[in-house]
C-alpha positions in Angstrom: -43.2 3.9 -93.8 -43.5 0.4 -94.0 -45.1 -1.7 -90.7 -42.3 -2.2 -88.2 -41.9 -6.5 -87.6 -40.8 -8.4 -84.2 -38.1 -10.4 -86.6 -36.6 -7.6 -88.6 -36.3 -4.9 -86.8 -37.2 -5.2 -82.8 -35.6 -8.8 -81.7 -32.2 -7.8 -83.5 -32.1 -4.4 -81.0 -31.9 -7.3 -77.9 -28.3 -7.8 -77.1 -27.6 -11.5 -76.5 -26.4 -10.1 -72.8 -29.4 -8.6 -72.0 -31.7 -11.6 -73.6 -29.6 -14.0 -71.2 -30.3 -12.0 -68.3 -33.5 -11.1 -68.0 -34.8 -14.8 -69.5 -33.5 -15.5 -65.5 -36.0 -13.4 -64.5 -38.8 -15.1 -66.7 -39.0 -12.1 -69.5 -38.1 -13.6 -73.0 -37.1 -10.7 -75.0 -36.3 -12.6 -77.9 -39.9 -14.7 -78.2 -42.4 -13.0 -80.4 -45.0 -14.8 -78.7 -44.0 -13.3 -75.2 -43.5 -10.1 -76.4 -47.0 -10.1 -78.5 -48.7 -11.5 -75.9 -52.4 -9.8 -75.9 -53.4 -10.6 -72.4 -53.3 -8.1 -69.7 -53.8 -5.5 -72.7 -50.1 -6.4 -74.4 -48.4 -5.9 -70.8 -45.1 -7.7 -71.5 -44.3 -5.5 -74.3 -45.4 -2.2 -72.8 -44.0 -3.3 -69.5 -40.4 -3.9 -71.7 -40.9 -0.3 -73.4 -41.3 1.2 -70.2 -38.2 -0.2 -68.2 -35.8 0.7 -71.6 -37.3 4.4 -71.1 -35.5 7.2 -68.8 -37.9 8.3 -66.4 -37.8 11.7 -65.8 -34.8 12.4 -64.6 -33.7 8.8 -64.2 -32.2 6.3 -66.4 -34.0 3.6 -67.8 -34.3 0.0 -65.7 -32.2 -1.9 -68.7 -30.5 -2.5 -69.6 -28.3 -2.4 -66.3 -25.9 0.3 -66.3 -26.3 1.2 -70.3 -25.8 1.5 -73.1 -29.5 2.7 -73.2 -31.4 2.6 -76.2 -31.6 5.7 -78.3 -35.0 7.8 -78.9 -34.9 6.1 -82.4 -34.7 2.6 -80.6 -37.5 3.2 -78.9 -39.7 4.7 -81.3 -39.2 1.4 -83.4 -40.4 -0.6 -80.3 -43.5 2.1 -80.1 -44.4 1.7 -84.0 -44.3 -2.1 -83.6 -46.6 -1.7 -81.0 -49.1 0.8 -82.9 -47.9 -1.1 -86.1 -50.1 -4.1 -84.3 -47.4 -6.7 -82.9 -46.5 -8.2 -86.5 -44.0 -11.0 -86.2 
């Protein structure tokens, strides 16, 4: 399988909605550089993977009140990740 990118295949999952409201909130979901960001061990992006998963029993934190990203969705986000953050 070929290495997932930032440009072709995890920005284009960000609704314009939900990159609009949480740039309020100082997360830029559409800004390779935020998302790739290596300090704090790559936090941004894990911290963005983290609130699109369910928790247990919970839905995920985003976006607010769905729809949720699929288990596909978020493998791609995982891949880029192991894939090494390539724009």
């Amino acid at each position: 399988m070929a290495f997932v990118s930032f440009a072709n295949d995890i920005k284009p999952l960000f609704r314009a909605i939900d990159v609009a409201h949480m740039k309020h909130g100082g997360i830029l979901l559409d800004d390779y550089g935020y998302m790739s960001d290596p300090s704090n061990d790559y936090g941004h992006a894990a911290s963005v993977l983290q609130s699109l998963s369910p928790q247990g029993d919970k839905p995920p934190h985003m976006p607010p009140g769905g729809p949720y990203w699929t288990a596909e969705q978020l493998a791609l986000l995982a891949k880029w990740r192991s894939d090494g953050y390539r724009p």
